[in-house]
N, C-alpha and C positions, 0 to 999 in steps of 0.2 A: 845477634839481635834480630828478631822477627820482624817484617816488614808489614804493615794494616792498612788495609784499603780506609780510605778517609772517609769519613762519617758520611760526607754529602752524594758522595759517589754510589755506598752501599743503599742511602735513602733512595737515589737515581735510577737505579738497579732493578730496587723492588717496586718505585713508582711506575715505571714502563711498560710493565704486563697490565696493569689497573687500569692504567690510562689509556691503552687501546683496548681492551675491555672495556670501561666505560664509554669512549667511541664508536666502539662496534654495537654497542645498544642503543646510543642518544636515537636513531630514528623511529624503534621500537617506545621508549621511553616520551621523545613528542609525541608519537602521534595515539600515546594513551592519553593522553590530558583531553579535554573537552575542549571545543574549537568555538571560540564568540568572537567575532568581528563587531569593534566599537560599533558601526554603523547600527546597528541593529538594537544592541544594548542602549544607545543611549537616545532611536528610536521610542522602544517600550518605556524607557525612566520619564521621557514626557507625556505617561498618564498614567502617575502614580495615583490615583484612584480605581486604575484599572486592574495594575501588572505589582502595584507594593510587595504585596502579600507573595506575591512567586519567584519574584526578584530577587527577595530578603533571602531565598532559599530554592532554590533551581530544585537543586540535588535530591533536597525533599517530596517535590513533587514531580523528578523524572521528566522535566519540561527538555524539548528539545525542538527549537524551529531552523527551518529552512527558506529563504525568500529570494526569489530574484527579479529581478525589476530588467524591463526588456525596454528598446529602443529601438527604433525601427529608422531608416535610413530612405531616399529618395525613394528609392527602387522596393522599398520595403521589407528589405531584409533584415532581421533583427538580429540586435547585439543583445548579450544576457552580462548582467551583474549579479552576481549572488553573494548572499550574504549570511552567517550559521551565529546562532544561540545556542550555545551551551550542548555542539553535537557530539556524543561520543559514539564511536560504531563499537566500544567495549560494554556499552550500558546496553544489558539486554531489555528491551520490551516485549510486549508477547502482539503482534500485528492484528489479529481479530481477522475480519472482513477485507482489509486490504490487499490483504493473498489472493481475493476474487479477479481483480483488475489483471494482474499477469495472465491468469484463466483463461480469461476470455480473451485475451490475444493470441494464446499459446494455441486453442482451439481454433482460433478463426486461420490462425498461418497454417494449422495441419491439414485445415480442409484444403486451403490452397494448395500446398506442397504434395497432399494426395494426388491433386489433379483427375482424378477421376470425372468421368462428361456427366452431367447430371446431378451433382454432388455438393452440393452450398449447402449455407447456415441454415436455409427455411426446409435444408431435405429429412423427412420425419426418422429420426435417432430412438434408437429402441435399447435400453439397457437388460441385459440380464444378469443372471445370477451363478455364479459357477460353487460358491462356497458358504455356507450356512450364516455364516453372518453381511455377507452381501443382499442386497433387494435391490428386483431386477423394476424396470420402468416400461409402463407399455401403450401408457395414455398421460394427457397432461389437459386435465378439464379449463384452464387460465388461458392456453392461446387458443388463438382462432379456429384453427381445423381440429380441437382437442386431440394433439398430437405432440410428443416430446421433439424439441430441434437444438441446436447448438445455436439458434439466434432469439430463440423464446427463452432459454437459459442465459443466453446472456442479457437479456432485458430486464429480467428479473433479477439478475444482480446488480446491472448498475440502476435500475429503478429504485430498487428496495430491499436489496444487501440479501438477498435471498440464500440460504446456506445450502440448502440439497442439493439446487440449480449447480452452484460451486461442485460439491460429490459427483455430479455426473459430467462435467468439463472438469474434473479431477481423471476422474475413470476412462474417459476417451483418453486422456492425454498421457496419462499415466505417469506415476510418481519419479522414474529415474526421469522421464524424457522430458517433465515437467524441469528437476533441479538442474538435467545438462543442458537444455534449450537456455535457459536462464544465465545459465555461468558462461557458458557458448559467447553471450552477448555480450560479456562482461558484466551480470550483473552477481556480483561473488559474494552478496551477505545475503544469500537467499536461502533457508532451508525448507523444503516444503515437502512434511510427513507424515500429515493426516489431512483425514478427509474434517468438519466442521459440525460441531454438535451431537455427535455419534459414540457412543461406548466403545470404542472399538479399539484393540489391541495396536501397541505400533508392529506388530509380525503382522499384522491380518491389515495395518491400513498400507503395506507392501503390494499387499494382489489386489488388481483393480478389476473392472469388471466387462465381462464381455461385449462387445457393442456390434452392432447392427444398423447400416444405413439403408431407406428405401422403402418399400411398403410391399404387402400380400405377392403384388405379382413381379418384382424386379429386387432383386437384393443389390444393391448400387458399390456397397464394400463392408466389409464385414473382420474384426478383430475379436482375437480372443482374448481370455484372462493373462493378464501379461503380473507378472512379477518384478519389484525392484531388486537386483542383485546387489547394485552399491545401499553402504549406510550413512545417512548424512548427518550425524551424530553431531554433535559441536564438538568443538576440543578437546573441551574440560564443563564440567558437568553445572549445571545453570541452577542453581537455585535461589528463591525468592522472597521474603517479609520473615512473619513472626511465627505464622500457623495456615490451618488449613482448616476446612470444614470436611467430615467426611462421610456419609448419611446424617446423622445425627452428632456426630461426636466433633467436640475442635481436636485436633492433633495440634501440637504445642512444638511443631518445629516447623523451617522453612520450607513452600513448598517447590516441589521440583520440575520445570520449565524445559529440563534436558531433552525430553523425545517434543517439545510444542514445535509450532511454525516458527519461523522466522522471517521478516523483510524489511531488512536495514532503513535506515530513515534516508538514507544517501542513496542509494538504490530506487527507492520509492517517487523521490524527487527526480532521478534522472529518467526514472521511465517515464514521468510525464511529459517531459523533454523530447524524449522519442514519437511519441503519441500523435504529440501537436506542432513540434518543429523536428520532424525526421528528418529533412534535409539539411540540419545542423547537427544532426550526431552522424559520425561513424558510420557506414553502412553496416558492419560487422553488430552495432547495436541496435538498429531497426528489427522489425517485424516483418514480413514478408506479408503484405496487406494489400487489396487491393483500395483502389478510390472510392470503391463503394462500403468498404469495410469501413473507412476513416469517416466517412459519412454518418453509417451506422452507430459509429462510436461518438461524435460530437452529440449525434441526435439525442442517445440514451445514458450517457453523459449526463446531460445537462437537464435532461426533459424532468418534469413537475409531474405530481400524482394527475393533479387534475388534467393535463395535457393528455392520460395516459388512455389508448382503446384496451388495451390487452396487457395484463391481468385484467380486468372490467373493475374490481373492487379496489383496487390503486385508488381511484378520483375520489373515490366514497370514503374510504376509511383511513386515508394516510393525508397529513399536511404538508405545504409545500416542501419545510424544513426539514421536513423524515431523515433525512439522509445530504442533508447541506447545514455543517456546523458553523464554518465561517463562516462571520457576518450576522447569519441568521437564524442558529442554532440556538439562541434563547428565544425565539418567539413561534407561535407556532401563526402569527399573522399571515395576508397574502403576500410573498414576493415580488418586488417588481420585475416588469417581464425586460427591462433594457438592461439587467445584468443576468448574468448566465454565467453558473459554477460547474465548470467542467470538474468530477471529482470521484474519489472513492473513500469514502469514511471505513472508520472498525469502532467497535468497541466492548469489550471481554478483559475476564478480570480484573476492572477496572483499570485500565491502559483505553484510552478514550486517542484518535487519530484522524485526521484530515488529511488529505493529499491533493491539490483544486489546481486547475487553472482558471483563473477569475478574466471574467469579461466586462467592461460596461460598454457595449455597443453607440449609447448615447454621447459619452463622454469620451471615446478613444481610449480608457485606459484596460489595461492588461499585463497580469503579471501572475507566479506560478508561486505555491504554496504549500509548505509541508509542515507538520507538526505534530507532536503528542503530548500528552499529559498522562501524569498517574493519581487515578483520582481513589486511590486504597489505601487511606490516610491510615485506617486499623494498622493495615500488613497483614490484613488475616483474609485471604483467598476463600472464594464458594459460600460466604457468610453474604450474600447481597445486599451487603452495604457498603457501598461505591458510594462516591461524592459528584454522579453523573452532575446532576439536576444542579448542584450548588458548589460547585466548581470547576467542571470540565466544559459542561455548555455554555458560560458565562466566557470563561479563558478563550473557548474558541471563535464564540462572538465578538468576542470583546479585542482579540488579535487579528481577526479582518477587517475588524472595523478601522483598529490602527492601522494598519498595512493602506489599506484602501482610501483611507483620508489622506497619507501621506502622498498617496498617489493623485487625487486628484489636485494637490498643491502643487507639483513640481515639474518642470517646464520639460516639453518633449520638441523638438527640434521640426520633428516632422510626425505627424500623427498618422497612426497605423492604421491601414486598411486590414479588419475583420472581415469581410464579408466570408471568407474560407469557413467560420466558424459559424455564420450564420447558417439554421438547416429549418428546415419545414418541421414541425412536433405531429406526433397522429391527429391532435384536434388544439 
């Protein structure tokens, strides 16, 4: 008589392999799921005339916040609380303008780290041209001594989302030294592979472009065409909606996001972190800055068209809100001057982004903010019909207004000394 392993045993057998296989993925498997903390959700659901319509459906419109709420102690050191809506770091967005703000840090610690005597953000930067589709830079008619610099370029990005400005603190920095300086820091949901608004091939937005510090009679330090060796490709290949526009024609599949930017919403949020409380992150994730740099960056940060000498046409033709969506991205009214948005906006393909540290000088409050929306209800890319105007600047108004209200309700123990962020504006 043959002897048979018992039914429950052969079932025990084959359940074993399965079940440490499906343990060996539960971590990959959390941390695909989207991440909300009640706090926040049930925040927004107390103004449902506000947040209904996005609530009902997150997913749909790609909504993703980030907030944390600070508390500052005798000595005035702050504790952070953070809290996420609906963050998945697997839901790609395409970041627009927000790739600017690393830039311009990336730039300002090279000059440092150059060390060269003579050699800052205001020393005149001359770009050339080494490859037929590169253009070289040799005057800048907007700053003061009509002359290109790595601190006119960065005023011009955080003033007014400037994109060329970005091409030329792309090109000083260069594309691999951009993505390792980034990951260096720990910031790993970064890919950054093209220069912004340009035709340009992703093999050709590889070589950047020759650069030149100094003027007629002193060459101060001088680089040449540099090449990315590494490719920072994503994984597996990104694509997006229903169609595409392309001259004239829709194309009637999804379009493909694979070679665009990237800069995670977790990422985006931690470097404001770095920014304005670097002595609470990591050294290893700081910027190599000086005190005058942080200065620099509160000032044009936060500064107002009309505050602005340089561009000259800022005061004239741009409103306060140009580029401040919380809060006050539906109105193009005056701002008051007792709150001050430290921040970097985007907005392309319809993927609309804030990233703020918010101030009210008057009222002691202060807290840090990150967000996106997808306002390309079609799904049809390059057809310029975005839902900016009637969905994205309302959401983003309408979510610092909540955030900010909740903030001047709720009781702080010891109210924080700002004066760090208080700066002088050019006028």
């Amino acid at each position: 008589m043959c002897s048979q392993t018992p039914t429950y045993l052969r079932l025990h057998k084959l359940l074993i392999p399965v079940l440490v296989l499906s343990l060996y993925m539960l971590p990959d498997l959390v941390s695909a799921q989207p991440v909300t903390d009640s706090f926040l959700e049930k925040l927004l659901r107390q103004h449902p005339q506000r947040f209904d319509t996005i609530l009902a459906s997150p997913r749909r419109y790609g909504v993703q916040i980030i907030y944390t709420k600070i508390d500052r102690n005798r000595k005035n050191e702050p504790k952070f609380t953070t809290y996420r809506y609906n963050v998945d770091r697997n839901q790609y967005f395409y970041p627009a303008s927000t790739v600017k703000l690393p830039a311009v840090l990336l730039a300002l610690e090279k000059l440092n780290q150059l060390n060269v005597p003579g050699l800052d953000k205001d020393t005149p930067m001359f770009t050339g041209a080494a490859r037929p589709e590169q253009t070289a830079v040799l005057t800048d008619t907007t700053s003061p001594n009509g002359l290109p610099s790595v601190g006119h370029y960065a005023r011009k990005i955080l003033l007014a989302s400037d994109n060329d400005a970005f091409n030329r603190l792309y090109e000083f920095i260069g594309q691999e030294a951009f993505n390792e300086r980034m990951h260096a820091k720990g910031y790993q949901d970064v890919r950054i592979r093209h220069r912004l608004q340009l035709p340009m091939s992703t093999e050709n937005n590889r070589y950047t472009n020759p650069v030149r510090f100094g003027d007629d009679e002193k060459i101060l330090y001088e680089q040449p065409m540099a090449y990315c060796e590494k490719n920072y490709a994503p994984a597996a290949p990104i694509r997006q909606g229903k169609g595409y526009v392309q001259g004239e024609t829709l194309v009637e599949e999804p379009f493909d996001f694979t070679d665009k930017n990237y800069f995670g919403i977790e990422d985006q949020h931690n470097l404001l972190k770095a920014i304005f409380f670097p002595e609470s992150v990591d050294s290893s994730q700081r910027f190599d800055l000086t005190p005058d740099d942080y200065t620099f960056l509160y000032r044009y940060m936060s500064q107002l068209p009309m505050e602005t000498s340089y561009p000259e046409h800022y005061s004239e033709d741009l409103y306060d809100s140009y580029v401040k969506f919380f809060l006050f991205g539906d109105s193009k009214k005056r701002m008051p001057r007792t709150i001050r948005i430290f921040n970097k906006v985007g907005d392309a393909y319809g993927y609309m982004l804030d990233n703020a540290y918010i101030v009210d000088f008057e009222r002691g409050v202060e807290f840090m903010l990150t967000a996106v929306i997808d306002c390309n209800q079609n799904q049809i890319y390059n057809d310029d019909r975005y839902e900016y105007d009637s969905l994205g600047f309302p959401f983003m108004a309408n979510l610092g207004k909540a955030i900010f209200e909740y903030e001047l309700t709720r009781k702080r123990r010891d109210r924080p000394n700002l004066n760090r962020y208080e700066v002088e504006y050019d006028k």
